[in-house]
C-alpha positions in Angstrom: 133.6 -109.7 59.1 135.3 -111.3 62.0 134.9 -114.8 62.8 134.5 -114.5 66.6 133.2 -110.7 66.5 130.2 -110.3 69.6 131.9 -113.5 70.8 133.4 -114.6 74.6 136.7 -116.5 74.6 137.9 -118.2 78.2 141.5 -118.7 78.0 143.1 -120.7 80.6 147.5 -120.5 80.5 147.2 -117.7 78.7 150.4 -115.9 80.1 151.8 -119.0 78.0 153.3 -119.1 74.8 150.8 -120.8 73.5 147.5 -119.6 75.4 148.8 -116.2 74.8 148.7 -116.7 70.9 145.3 -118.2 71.1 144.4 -115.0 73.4 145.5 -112.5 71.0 144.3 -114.6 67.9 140.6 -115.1 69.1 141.0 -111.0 70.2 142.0 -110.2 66.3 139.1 -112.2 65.1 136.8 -110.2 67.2 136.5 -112.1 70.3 136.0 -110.5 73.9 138.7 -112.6 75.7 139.1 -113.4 79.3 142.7 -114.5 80.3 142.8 -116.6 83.5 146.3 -118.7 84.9 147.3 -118.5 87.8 149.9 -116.0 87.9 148.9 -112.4 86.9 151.7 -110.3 85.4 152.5 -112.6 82.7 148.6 -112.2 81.7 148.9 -108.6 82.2 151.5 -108.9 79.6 149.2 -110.3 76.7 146.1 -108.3 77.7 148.1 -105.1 77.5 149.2 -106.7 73.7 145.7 -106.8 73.5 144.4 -103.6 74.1 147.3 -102.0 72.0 146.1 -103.9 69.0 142.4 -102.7 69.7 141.2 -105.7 71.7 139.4 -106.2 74.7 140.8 -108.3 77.4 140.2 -109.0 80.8 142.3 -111.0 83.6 142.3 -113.4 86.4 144.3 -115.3 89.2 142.7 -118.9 88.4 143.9 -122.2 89.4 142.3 -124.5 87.2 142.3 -127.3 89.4 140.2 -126.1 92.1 136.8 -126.8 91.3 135.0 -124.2 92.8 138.2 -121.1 91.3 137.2 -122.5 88.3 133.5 -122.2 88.5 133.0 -118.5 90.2 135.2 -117.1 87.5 133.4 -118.5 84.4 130.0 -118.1 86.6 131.4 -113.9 86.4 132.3 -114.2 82.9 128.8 -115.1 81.9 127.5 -112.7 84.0 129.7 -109.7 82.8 130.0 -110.4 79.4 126.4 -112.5 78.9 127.6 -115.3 77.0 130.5 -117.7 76.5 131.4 -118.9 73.4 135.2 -120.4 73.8 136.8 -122.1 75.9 140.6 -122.6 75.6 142.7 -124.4 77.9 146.6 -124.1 77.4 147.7 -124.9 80.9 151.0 -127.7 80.9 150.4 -130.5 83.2 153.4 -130.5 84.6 154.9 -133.6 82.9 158.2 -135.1 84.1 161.0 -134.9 81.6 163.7 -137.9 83.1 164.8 -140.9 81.4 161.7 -143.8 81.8 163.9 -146.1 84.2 164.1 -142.7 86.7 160.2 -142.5 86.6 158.2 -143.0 90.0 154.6 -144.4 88.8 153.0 -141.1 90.5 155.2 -139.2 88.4 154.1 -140.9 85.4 150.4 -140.7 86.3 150.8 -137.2 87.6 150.3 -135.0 84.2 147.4 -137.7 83.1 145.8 -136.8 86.0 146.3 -132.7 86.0 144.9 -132.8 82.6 142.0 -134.7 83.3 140.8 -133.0 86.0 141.7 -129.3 84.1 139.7 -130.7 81.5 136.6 -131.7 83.0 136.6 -128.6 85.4 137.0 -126.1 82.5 135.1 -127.9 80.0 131.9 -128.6 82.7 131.6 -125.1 83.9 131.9 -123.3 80.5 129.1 -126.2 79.1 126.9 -124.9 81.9 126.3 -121.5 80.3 126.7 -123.1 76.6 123.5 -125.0 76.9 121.3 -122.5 78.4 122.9 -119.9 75.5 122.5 -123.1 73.0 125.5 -122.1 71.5 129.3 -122.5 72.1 
């Protein structure tokens, strides 16, 4: 048996390399995946992987910093799919790669604060529907 067969996997970044693998790993373990980022042809790309390997995958143009994006999409996942079991985020926060003396403070405090916010948004509206399912 499958470990996430009749299950509903989130991914956020999944047009990444590394959201992508978790997308098409949760998908061979049985999962129903939804790929969200905000920039559709790249997850085109790993729902079409998907489906080729016998998958199911569905897409959408999230930004995963706007509160309310974030909460009408994984409000229509649970609607459409009737649960949510996963939910993955593999989205970069933008980090700035210069040598430390170069750094502004808001560059520094730039990816702490992306991530944060990614985090709790994602996290928060995926718990919603985890608790009434009381599961996840």
């Amino acid at each position: 048996m499958m470990l996430l067969q009749d299950k509903v996997a989130v991914v956020y970044g999944a047009g990444g390399p590394i959201g992508g693998a978790a997308a098409r790993g949760f998908a061979g373990e049985g999962a129903r995946v939804f790929l969200a980022g905000r920039t559709l042809a790249p997850l085109d790309r790993v729902a079409d992987d998907i489906r080729a390997a016998g998958g199911t995958a569905e897409t959408a143009q999230v930004d995963a910093l706007d509160e309310e994006a974030v909460d009408r999409f994984v409000d229509s996942v649970a609607e459409r799919a009737g649960r949510i079991d996963v939910s993955f985020n593999a989205i970069s926060v933008q980090d700035v790669q210069k040598p430390l003396m170069e750094i502004s403070a808001e560059e520094f405090e730039q990816p702490v604060r992306i991530a944060t916010r990614m985090q709790f948004l994602t996290t928060r509206a995926a718990v919603r529907h985890m608790l009434s399912q009381g599961s996840g």
